[in-house]
C-alpha positions in Angstrom: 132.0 -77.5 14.7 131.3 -81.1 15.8 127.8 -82.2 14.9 125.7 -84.6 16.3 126.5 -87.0 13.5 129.7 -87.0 14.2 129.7 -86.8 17.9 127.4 -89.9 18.0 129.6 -91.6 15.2 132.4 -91.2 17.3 130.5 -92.3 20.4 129.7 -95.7 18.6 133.2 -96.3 17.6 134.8 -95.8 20.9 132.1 -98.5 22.5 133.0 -100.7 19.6 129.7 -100.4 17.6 130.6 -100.4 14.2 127.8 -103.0 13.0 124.9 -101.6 12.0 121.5 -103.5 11.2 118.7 -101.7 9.7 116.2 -101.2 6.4 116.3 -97.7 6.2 113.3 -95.1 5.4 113.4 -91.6 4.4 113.7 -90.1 7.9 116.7 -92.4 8.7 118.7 -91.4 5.6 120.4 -88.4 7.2 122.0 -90.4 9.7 123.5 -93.2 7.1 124.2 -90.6 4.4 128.5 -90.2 3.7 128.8 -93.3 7.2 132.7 -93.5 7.9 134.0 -96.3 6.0 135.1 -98.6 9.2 131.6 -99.0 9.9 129.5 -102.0 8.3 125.6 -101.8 7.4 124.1 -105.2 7.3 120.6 -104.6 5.4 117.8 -106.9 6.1 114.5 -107.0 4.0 112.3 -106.3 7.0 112.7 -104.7 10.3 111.2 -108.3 12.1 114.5 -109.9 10.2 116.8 -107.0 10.7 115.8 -107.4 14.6 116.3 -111.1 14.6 119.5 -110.9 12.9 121.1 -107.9 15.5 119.8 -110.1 18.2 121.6 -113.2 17.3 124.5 -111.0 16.6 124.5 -109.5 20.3 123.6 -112.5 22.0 127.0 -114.4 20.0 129.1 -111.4 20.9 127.9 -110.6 24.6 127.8 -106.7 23.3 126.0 -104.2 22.3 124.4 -104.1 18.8 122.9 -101.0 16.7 119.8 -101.5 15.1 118.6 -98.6 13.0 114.8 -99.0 12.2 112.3 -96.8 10.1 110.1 -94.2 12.4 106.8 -95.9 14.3 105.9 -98.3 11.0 109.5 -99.7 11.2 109.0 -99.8 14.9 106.3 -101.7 14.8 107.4 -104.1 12.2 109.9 -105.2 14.6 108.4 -105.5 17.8 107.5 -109.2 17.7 111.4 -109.8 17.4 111.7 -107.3 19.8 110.1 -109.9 22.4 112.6 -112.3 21.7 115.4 -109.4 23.1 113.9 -109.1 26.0 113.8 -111.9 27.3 117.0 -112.8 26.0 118.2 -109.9 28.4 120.0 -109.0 24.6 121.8 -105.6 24.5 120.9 -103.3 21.9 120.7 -100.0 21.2 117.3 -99.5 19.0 117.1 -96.0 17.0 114.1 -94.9 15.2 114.4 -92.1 12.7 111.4 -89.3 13.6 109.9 -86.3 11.6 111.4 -83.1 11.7 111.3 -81.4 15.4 108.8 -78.6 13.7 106.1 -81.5 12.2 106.0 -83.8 14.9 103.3 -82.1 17.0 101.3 -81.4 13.7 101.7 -85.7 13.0 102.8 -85.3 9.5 103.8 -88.3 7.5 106.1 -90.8 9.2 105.9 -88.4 12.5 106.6 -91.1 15.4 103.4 -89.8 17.8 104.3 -90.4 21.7 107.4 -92.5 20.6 108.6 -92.8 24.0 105.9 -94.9 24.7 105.4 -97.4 21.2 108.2 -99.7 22.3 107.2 -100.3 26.0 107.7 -102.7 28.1 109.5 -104.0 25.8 113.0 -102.2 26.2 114.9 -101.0 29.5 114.6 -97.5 28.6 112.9 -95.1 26.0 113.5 -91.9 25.1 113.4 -88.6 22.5 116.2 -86.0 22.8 114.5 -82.8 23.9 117.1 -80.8 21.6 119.6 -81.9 19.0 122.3 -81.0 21.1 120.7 -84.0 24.1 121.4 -86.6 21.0 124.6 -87.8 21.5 124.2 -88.0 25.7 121.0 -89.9 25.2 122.7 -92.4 22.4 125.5 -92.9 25.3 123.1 -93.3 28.3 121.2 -96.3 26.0 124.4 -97.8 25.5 125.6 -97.8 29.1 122.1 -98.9 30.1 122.1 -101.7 27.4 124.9 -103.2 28.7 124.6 -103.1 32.3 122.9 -106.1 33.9 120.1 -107.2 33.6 121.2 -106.6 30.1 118.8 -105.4 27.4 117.2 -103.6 24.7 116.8 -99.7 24.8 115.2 -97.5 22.4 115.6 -93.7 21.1 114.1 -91.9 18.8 115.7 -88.8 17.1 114.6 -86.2 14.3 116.4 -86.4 11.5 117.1 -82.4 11.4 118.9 -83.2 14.7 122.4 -85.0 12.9 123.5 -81.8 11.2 122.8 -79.5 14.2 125.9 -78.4 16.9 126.7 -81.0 19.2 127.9 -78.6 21.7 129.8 -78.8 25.3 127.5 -82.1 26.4 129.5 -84.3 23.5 133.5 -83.5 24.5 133.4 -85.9 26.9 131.2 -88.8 26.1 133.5 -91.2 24.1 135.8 -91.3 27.0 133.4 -92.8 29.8 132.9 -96.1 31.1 130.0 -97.5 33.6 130.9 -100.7 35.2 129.1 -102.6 38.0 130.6 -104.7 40.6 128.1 -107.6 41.7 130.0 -109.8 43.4 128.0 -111.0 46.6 129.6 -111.3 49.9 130.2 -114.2 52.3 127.7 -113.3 54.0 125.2 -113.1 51.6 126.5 -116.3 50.4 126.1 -118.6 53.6 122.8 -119.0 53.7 123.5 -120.6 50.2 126.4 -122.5 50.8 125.1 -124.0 53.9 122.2 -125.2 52.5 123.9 -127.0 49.7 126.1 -128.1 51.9 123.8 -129.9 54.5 121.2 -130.9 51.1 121.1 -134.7 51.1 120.0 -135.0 47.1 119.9 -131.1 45.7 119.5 -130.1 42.4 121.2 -127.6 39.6 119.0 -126.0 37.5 120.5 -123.4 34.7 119.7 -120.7 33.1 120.2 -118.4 29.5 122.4 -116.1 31.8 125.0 -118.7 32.4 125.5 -118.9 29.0 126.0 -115.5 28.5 128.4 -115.0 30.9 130.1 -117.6 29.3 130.1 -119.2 33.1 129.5 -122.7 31.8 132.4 -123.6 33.2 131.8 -122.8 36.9 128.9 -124.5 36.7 130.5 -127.5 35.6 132.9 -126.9 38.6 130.0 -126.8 41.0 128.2 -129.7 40.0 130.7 -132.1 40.2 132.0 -130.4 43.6 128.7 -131.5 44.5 127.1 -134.7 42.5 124.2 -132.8 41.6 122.0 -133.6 38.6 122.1 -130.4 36.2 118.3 -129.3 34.3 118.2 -126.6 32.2 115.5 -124.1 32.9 112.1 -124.6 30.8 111.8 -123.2 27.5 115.9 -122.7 27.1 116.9 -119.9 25.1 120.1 -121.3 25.4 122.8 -123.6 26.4 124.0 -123.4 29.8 125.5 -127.1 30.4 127.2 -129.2 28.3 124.9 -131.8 27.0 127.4 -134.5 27.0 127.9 -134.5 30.5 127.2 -137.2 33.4 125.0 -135.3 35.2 123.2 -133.2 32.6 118.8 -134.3 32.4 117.6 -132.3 30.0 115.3 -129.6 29.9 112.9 -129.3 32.3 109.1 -128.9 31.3 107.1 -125.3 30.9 104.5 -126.4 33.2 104.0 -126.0 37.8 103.2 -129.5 38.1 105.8 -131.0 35.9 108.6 -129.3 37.6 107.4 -129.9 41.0 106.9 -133.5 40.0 111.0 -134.1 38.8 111.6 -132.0 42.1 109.7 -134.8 44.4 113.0 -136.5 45.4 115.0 -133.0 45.8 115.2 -131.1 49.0 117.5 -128.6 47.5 117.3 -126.7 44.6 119.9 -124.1 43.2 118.3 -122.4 40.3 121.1 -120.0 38.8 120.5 -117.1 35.8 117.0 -117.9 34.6 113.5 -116.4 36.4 112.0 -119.3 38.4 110.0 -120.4 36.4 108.9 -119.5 32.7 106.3 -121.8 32.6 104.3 -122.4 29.1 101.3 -125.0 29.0 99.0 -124.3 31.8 99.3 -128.1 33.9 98.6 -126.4 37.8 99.6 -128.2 40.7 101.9 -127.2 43.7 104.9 -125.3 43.3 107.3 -126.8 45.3 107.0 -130.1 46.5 106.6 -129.3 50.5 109.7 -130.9 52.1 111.9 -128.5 49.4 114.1 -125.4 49.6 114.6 -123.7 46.4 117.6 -121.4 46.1 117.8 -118.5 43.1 120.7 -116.3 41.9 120.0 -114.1 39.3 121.1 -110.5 38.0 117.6 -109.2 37.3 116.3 -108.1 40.0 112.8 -108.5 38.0 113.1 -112.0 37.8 114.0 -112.2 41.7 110.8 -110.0 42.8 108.1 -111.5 40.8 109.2 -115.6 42.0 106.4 -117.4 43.6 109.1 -119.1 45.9 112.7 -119.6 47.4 115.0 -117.5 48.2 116.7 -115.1 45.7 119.9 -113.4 45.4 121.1 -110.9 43.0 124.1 -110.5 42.0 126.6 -111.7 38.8 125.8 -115.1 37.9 129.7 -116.1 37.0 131.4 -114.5 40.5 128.9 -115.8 42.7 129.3 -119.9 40.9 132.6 -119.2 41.6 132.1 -118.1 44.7 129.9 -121.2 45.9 131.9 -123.6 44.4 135.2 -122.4 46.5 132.8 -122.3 49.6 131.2 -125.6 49.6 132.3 -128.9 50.5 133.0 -131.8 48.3 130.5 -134.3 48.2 130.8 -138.2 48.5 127.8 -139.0 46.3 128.2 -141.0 43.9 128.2 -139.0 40.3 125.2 -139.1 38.2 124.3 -142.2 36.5 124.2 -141.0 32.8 121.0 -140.6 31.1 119.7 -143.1 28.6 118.3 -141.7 25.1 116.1 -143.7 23.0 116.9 -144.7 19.7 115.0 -142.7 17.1 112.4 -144.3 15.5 111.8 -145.4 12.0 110.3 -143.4 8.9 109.1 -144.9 5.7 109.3 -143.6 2.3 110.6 -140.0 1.3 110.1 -139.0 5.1 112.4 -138.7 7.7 111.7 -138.8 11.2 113.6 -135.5 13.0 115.1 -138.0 15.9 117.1 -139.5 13.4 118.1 -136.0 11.2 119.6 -134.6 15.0 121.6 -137.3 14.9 123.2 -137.2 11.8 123.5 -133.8 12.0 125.0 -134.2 15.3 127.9 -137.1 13.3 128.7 -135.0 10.9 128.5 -131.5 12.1 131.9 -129.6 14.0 132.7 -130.4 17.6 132.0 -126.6 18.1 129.3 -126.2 16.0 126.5 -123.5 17.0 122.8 -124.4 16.5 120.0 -121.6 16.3 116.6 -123.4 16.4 113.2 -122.7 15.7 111.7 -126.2 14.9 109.3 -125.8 17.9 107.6 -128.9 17.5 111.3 -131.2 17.9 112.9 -129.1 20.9 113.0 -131.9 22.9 114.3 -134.5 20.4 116.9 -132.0 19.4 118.3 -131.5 23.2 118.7 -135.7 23.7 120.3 -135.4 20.3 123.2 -132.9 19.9 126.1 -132.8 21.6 126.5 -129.2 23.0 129.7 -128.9 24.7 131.1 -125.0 23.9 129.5 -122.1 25.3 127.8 -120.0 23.1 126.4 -123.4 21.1 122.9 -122.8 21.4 119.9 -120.3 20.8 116.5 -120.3 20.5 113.6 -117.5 20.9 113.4 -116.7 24.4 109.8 -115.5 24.5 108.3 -118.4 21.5 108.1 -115.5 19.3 108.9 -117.1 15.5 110.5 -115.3 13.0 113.6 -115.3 15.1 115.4 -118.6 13.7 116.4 -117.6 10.5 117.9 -114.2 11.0 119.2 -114.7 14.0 121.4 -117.2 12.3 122.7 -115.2 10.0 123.5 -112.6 12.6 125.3 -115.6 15.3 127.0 -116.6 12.1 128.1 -113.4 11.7 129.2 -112.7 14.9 131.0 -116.0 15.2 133.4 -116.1 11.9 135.1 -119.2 13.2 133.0 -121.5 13.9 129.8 -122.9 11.7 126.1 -122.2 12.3 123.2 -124.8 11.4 120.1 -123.3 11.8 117.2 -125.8 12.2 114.2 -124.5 11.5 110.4 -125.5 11.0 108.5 -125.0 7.7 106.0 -122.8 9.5 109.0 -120.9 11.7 110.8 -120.3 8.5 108.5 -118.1 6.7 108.2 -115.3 9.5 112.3 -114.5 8.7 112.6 -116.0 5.0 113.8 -112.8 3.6 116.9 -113.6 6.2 118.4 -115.4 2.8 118.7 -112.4 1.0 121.0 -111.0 3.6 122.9 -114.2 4.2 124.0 -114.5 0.2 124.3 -110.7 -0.3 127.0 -111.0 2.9 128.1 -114.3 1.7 127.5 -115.5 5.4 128.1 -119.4 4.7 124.6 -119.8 7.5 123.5 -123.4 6.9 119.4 -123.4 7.3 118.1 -126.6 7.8 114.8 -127.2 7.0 112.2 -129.3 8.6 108.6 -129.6 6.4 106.3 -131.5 7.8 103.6 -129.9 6.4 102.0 -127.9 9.5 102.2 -126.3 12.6 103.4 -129.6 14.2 104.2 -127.7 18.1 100.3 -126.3 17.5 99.2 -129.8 16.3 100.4 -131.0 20.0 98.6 -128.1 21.9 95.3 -128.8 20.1 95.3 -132.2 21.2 96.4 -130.9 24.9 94.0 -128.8 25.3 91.1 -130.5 23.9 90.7 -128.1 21.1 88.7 -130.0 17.7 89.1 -129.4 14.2 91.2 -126.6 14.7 91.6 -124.4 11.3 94.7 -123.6 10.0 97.5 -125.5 11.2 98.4 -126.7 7.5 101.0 -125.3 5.5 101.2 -127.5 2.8 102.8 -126.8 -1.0 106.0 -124.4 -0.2 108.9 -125.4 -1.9 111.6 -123.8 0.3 114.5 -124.7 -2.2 112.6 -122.5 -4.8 112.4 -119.9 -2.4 115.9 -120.2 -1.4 117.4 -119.9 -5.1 115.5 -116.8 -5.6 117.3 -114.9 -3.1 120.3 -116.2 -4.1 120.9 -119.1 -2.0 122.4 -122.8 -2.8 119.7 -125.1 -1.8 118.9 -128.7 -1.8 116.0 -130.9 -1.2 116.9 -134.4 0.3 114.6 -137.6 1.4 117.1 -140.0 2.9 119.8 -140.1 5.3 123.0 -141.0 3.1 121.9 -138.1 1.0 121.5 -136.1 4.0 125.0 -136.6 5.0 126.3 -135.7 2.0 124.6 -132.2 1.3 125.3 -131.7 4.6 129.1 -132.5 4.5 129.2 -129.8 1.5 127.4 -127.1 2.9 129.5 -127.2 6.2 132.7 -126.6 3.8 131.2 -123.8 1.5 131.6 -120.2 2.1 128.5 -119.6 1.1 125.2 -120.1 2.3 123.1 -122.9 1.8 119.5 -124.3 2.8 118.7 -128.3 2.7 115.3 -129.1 3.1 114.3 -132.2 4.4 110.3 -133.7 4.6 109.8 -134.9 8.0 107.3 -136.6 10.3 105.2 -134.6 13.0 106.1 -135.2 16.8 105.0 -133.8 19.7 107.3 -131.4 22.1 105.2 -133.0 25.1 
């Protein structure tokens, strides 16, 4: 007899699942109990860490990750992370241990009541096995539906008397499939598109997360030097679509209708390609597209292409249909770019260091390849002048602003990318949602190295106040943590530094250890605005 243990064991290996993330609870224990020694359980301290950390892990992989949480309570724990998935279009598989088939009705202790519905909308698809024998067809219809695009969490909850039960006929044949999707668009879908560029006397690029993860950076370098065009990244940037270093590359445009429409002015094309048009933040209204201007979207959500106040959309896969434009339009005899001019950072007295001037030490001494997971809200756009991004897969930040996402997810692109070196930059107030994310990291001896920014406050929240006219707002202090304290009593190396030369050398160090290692550094407030 095959159980469902085994069957759905068997079904994770063959889809190359072996990583599993979790903090588990007595109804989850059946599933992990005697787990076949090629697989790898990654333990985080909470299930708001042990989402974070799966999520980085997907997101640096491009596949599917297993996250094993504890009934409805464990559920709920992690749903804040679980915004950042979404909107990452991140694929994992979510599992929830439930109660006993015969005590779910009577809601006994830890009995996950309507636990189809407790993740929604925050996952693609939910569901609870009607029989133990469904289990290991429902654990392969999330995976497939994880992973095809728009990619993205899925959750399913199953009673732990289910893994010992017979798996049946159902199971023979599931570790043998494969669900692909072909989204290549036509020429004739593409025309309209290609004309349009082609005829555009001053377009414009703008990028999305999704370029990123189809690791289609590339393409879009092709097409915007086929074309001259200035390249923004879309607001609020999860990740990093364009290299930073680039001629042509602006920046990041801002979260707001009349601050886009406003850098669009001089623009009467504009090709916006694997990002929702537009995730705006700060409420600034205005028009949405200046009148004279045609905006162009290609996305593979078709979500993100129905809701759009404007343009035209197209869905289809964001890497074959860059490729596809840039083969189809004509070169351009503009002039390239003029390359953008960064300020110098400014000056900070004392003990304090002003964050412009940490990015670009950081950015001296740090790897040519190096991968940066943020979650200093406050110093996005310092940070994006400042580093030179030039790899795919460099960048990530939490794609719906829900904190708590920095830390772990660090330790989960770290581990995902063995290779290469994560820093993750993180705020004082950010760092405490994930902080038990340094447990895992030195239990794993993941050599993550968290850099930390204390100013003191919630220095992005600091900004809105003073945008929206909001006085004497109460707590947005967060004085008197000593992070390196915190950090040596999970186990981690840590450092506390006040001046640049220092900074350069505990920073030199950590880069080389195989262990991980937080620097804190005392900095000054600035505003994201």
């Amino acid at each position: 007899m095959t159980t469902v243990k085994q069957a759905s064991y068997e079904l994770l290996r063959a889809n190359g699942i072996t990583t599993i993330f979790g903090n588990p609870g007595s109804n989850e224990l059946p599933f992990l109990g005697a787990m076949p020694e090629d697989f790898r359980y990654i333990l985080g301290l909470h299930e708001g860490v042990v989402m974070g950390m799966a999520d980085g892990f997907a997101q640096a992989t491009g596949k599917a990750a297993f996250v094993n949480l504890h009934a409805a309570s464990g559920t709920g724990n992690a749903m804040g992370a679980l915004t950042n998935a979404w909107y990452s279009h991140t694929p994992l598989v979510i599992s929830a241990g439930q109660q006993v088939r015969p005590s779910i009705g009577m809601e006994s202790m830890l009995s996950n009541v309507d636990a189809t519905t407790l993740p929604r909308p925050l996952v693609k698809a939910s569901s609870e096995p009607a029989c133990a024998e469904d289990v290991p067809r429902s654990l392969s219809h999330a995976i497939h539906i994880a992973t095809q695009d728009p990619k993205g969490p899925v959750y399913i909850s199953v009673p732990y008397d289910d893994w010992d039960a017979d798996a049946g006929e159902v199971s023979v044949n599931l570790a043998g499939r494969s669900v692909q999707a072909a989204g290549t668009p036509s020429r004739q879908q593409l025309e309209p598109f290609i004309g349009a560029l082609a005829s555009a006397a001053n377009p414009v690029l703008v990028l999305g997360p999704d370029v990123d993860a189809a690791r289609a950076n590339h393409q879009a370098v092709a097409l915007a030097d086929k074309l001259k065009m200035p390249v923004w990244v879309a607001p609020s940037a999860p990740r990093c679509p364009f290299p930073t270093t680039h001629p042509s590359f602006r920046g990041v445009l801002p979260a707001s209708i009349s601050g886009i429409s406003a850098l669009f002015k001089e623009h009467d094309v504009v090709l916006v390609v694997g990002a929702p048009v537009f995730r705006y933040h700060q409420f600034e209204p205005g028009e949405f597209l200046p009148a004279e201007t045609t905006l162009l979207h290609i996305t593979g959500d078709p979500g993100e292409a129905a809701r759009a106040p404007m343009g035209a959309a197209l869905v289809a896969d964001v890497s074959e249909a860059l490729q596809a434009l840039t083969e189809g339009v004509p070169e351009s005899d503009r002039p390239l770019p003029a390359a953008r001019i960064v300020a110098p950072p400014p000056r900070a007295g004392g003990t304090v260091l002003a964050p412009e001037a940490v990015f670009e030490l950081i950015n001296e001494v740090a790897p040519r390849d190096a991968v940066y997971v943020n979650e200093a809200t406050s110093t996005v756009g310092a940070l994006w002048d400042r580093l030179d991004m030039t790899h795919p897969g460099s960048y990530y930040f939490p794609a719906s602003g829900g904190l708590g996402f920095g830390m772990p997810a660090a330790v989960g692109v770290q581990l995902a990318n063995p290779n290469r070196r994560v820093i993750g930059i993180i705020g004082d107030g950010s760092a405490n949602y994930g902080i038990t994310a340094l447990w895992t990291a030195a239990q794993e001896k993941i050599p993550v190295v968290f850099v930390i920014l204390n100013n003191g406050t919630y220095g992005a929240l600091q900004a809105f106040a003073t945008k929206l006219k909001a006085e004497n707002v109460p707590g947005l202090s967060v004085p008197g943590i000593d992070f390196c304290a915190l950090a040596n009593g999970y186990g981690v190396q840590a450092a506390k530094v006040t001046e640049l030369n220092d900074l350069k050398q505990k920073l030199t160090t950590a880069l080389e250890a195989e262990e991980p290692t937080l620097i804190e550094i005392m900095t000054t407030t600035i505003s994201p605005f």
